[in-house]
N, C-alpha and C positions, 0 to 999 in steps of 0.2 A: 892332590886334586888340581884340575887346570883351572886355569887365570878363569876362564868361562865356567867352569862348572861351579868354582867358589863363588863369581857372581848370581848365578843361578842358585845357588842355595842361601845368599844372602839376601836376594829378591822373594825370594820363597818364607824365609823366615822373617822378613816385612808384611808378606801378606798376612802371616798367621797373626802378627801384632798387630794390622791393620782390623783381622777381621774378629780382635779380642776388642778393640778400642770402641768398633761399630755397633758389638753388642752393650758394651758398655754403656754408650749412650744413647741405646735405644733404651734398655732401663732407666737412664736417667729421664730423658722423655715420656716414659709412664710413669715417674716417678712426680715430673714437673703437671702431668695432666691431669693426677690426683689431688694435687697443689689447688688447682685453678676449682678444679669440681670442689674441692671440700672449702675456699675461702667465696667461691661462688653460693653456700648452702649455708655457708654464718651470714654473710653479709645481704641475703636476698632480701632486694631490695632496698636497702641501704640508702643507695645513692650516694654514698659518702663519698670525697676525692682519694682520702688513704686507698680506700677498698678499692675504687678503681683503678689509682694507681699502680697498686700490687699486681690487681690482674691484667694490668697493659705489661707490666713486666715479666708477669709468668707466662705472656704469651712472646712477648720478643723474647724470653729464655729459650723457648722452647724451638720457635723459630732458628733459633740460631744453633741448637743443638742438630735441628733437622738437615741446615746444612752442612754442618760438619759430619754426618753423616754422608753428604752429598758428596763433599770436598774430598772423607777419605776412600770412598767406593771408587773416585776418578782417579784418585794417585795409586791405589790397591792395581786398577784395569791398564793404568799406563805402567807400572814398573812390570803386568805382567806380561803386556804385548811387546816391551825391550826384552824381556828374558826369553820371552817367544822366537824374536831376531837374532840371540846370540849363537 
């Protein structure tokens, strides 16, 4: 295989781990919003600081899950418009 082609199939098989990782953490991201819904339905009402705590936390989790989502859909687009160019 050429010097080009072996990168093209090694950018290829980055997408597919990119686009295993991105499912990945969109389950985790349902998985974190189930989080929020069921300590939102203990605690209704509360007002405690624990409880809100938690849920300022499962929401900056979640947050931060959605951009890494973001992050790897822009690395997945950029490796494939270089392999576009080769």
């Amino acid at each position: 295989m050429s010097a080009i082609g072996e990168a093209k199939a090694q950018i290829a098989a980055a997408s597919d781990e990119a686009d295993q990782a991105m499912e990945a953490v969109a389950q985790a991201i349902q998985s974190v919003d189930e989080a929020l819904s069921l300590i939102g339905q203990a605690a209704e009402d509360s007002g405690h600081d624990k409880v809100e705590e938690a849920q300022r936390m499962y929401a900056e989790s979640k947050d931060k899950l959605e951009e890494a989502v973001t992050l790897l859909r822009g690395a997945k687009e950029t490796a494939d418009e270089y392999a576009a160019n080769l």
